[in-house]
N, C-alpha and C positions, 0 to 999 in steps of 0.2 A: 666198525669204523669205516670199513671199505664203502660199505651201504652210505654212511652216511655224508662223504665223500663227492659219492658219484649221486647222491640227491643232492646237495649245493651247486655242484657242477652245472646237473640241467637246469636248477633255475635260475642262477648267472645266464648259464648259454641260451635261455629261452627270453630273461628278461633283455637280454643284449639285441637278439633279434627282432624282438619287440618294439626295443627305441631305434632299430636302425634299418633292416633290411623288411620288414613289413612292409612298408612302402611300396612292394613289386604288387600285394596282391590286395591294394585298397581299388576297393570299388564304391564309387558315387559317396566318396570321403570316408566311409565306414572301413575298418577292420577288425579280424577277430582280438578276440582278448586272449592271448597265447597264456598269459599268467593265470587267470581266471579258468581253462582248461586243467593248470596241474592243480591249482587246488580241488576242485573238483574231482578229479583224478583220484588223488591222494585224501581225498575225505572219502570217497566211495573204495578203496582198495585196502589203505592202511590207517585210517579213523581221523578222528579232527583232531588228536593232537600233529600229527604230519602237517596235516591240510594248513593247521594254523598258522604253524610254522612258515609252512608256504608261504601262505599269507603275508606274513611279515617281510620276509626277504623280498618275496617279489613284488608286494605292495611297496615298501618302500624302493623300490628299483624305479617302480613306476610314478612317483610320486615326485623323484629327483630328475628322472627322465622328459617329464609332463610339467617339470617348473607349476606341478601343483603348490598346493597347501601340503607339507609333511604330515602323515597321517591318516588323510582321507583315503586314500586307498586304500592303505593297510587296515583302517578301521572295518572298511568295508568288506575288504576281503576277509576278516578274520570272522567276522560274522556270517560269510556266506560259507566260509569252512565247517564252522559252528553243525550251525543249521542244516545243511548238505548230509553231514557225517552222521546227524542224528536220522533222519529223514530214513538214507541209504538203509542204515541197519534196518528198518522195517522195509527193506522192498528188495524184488528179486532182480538185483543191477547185472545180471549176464548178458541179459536182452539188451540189447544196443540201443532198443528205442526208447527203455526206462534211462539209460545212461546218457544218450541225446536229452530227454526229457529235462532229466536233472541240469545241467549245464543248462539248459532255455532257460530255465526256471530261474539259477541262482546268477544268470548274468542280467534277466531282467530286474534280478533284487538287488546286485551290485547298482545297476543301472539309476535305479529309485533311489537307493541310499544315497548314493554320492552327488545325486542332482538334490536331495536332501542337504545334503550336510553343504553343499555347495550355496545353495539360497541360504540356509543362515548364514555363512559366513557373508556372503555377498546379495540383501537383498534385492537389489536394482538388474540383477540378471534376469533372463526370461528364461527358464526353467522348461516349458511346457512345448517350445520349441524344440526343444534340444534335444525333451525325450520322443519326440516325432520322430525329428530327423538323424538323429545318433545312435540313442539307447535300444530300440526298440529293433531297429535292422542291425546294428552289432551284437546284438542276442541271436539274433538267429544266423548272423553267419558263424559266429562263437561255435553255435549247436551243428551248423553243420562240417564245421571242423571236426566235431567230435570221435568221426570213427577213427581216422586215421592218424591224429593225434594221439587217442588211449591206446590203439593198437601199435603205435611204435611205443608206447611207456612199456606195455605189455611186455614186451619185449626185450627192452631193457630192464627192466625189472620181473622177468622171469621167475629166478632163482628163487626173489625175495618172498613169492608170494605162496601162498598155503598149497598144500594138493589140491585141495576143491576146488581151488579159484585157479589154478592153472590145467587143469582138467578142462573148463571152459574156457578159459583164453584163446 
């Protein structure tokens, strides 16, 4: 119970930070995807159902946040939880730089889906702009959040995690 407690907790306090005080560290309009980091997190430590989960809360945080369409994030993030968590299992995620990897990878697939799901609902948008100028540099600043973002999960989630996997932590 406690566990799962203090995982709603971070991703309230993560998606809170995300619609409000991210602001400090936007560069050239771009920012990381704070929410897209736990689910990945959480698809690579404790499997996709977590990560899904994630998905949803902080998809839809982000969706209410962004005066999006309800939905598309979530849709999106649930699928890169998916995908990520299956991925993970076959790969040796201690190494930092398969763990950076993974988050490049699943933020440029959030990236793709939701300018996807974005042109259907809205054909008359220009789609291909966006992932220039948007998609494609908030993946990799995403990715380069990564060490210092998993390593304070790490952290907080110490306890929860197996010996082998906190062995390398």
């Amino acid at each position: 119970m406690r566990r799962n407690i203090l995982w709603l907790i971070i991703i309230i306090a993560t998606a809170l930070i995300q619609a409000t005080w991210l602001d400090v560290v936007r560069i050239a309009n771009v920012v990381p995807d704070l929410i897209l980091l736990l689910v990945v997190y959480f698809a690579i430590t404790f499997g996709e159902e977590r990560a899904m989960y994630t998905g949803v809360i902080g998809g839809l945080f982000q969706d209410v946040a962004n005066a999006d369409s309800i939905g598309h994030n979530v849709l999106c993030h649930v699928i890169v939880a998916y995908a990520t968590a299956r991925i993970a299992n076959r790969l040796v995620t201690e190494n930092p730089a398969v763990k950076t990897g993974l988050v490049l990878s699943a933020a440029l697939v959030h990236g793709f889906l939701h300018s996807a799901l974005l042109y259907i609902a809205q054909p008359q948008l220009a789609n291909i702009a966006d992932i220039v100028s948007r998609i494609v540099p908030s993946a990799f600043y995403t990715a380069i959040a990564t060490p210092l973002i998993f390593f304070a999960l790490d952290r907080i989630f110490r306890s929860e995690l197996t010996p082998m996997q906190n062995r390398t932590a």
